[in-house]
C-alpha positions in Angstrom: 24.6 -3.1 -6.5 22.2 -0.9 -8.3 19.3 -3.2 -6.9 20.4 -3.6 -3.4 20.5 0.4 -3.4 17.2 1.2 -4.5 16.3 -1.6 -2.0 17.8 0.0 0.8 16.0 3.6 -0.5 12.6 2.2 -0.4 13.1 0.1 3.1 14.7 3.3 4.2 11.2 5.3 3.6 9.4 2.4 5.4 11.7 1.9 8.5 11.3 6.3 8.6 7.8 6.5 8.7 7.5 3.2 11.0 9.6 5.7 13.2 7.7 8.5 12.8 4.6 6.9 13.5 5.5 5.4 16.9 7.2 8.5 18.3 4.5 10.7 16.7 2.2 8.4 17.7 -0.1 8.3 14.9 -2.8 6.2 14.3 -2.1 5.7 11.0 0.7 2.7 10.5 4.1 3.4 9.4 4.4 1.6 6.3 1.6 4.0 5.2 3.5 6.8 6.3 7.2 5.9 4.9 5.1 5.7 1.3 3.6 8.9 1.7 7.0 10.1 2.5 8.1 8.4 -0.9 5.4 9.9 -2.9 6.3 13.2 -1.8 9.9 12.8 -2.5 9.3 11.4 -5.8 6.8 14.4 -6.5 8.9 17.1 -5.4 12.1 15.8 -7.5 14.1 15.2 -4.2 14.5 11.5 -5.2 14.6 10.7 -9.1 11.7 8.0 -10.0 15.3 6.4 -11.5 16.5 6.1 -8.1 13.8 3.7 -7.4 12.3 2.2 -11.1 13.7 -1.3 -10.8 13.1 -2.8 -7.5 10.0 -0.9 -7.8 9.1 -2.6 -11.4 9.8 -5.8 -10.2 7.9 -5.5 -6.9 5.0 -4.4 -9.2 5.1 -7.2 -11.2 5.2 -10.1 -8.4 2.5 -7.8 -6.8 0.1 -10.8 -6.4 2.6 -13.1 -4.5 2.3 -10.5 -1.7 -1.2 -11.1 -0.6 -0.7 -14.9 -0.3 -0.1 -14.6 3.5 -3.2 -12.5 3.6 -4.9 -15.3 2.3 -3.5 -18.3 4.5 -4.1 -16.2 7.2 -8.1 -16.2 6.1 -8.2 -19.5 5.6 -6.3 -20.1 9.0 -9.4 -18.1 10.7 -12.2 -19.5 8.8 -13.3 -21.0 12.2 -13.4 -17.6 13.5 -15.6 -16.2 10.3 -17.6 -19.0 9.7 -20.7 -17.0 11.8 -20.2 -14.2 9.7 -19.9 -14.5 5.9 -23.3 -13.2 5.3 -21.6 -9.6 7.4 -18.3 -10.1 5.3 -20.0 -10.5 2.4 -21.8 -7.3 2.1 -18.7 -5.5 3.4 -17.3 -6.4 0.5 -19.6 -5.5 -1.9 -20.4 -1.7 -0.6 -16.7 -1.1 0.1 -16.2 -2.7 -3.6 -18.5 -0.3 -4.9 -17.6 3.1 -2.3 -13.8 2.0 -4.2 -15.3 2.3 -7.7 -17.3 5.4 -6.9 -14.5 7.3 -5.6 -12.0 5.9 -8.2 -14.1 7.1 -10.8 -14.8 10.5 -9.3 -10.8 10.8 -8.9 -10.2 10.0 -12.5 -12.8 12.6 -14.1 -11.4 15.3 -11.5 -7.7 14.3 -12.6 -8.6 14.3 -16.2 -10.2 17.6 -16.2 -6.8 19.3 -14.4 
């Protein structure tokens, strides 16, 4: 019952800021937003990081299953991409670096705090 309920506490955050995002309509999707919401309820003590560890734990751990249909989906479209690997290619490099940069800068600022 425990699991079901910390279940339900994170789908609730998501289904809220899905809502909030298409009445509000942000650009930003509402997944995104129903995490922030979580983040700020787990850093302002109104929900206990207890409330949510174990489904939370677990969904950590199986993290990697979840980007499976992200990659079917690719390989689905490679007729679609075919023209432009060389493009995708060097997206990926300077957003891989940009993502190192600024995790880096984040990390000394957070470490001097």
């Amino acid at each position: 019952m425990k699991i079901i309920r910390q279940l339900a506490i994170i789908l609730g955050f998501c289904f809220v800021g899905s809502l909030l995002s298409s009445v509000l309509g942000l650009k930003i999707p509402g997944n995104v937003v129903g995490m922030i919401l979580l983040v700020i309820f787990l850093c302002s003590g109104i929900l206990k990081v207890e409330a949510v560890e174990c489904v939370s734990n677990f969904l950590l751990e199986h993290l990697p299953f979840f980007f499976v249909p992200a990659g079917v989906g690719l390989i689905a479209s490679i007729g679609s991409i075919k023209n432009c690997w060389p493009y995708l290619i060097i997206i990926i490099l300077i957003s891989t670096v940009v993502t190192m940069v600024i995790t880096g800068i984040t990390v000394q600022l957070l470490k001097r705090s």
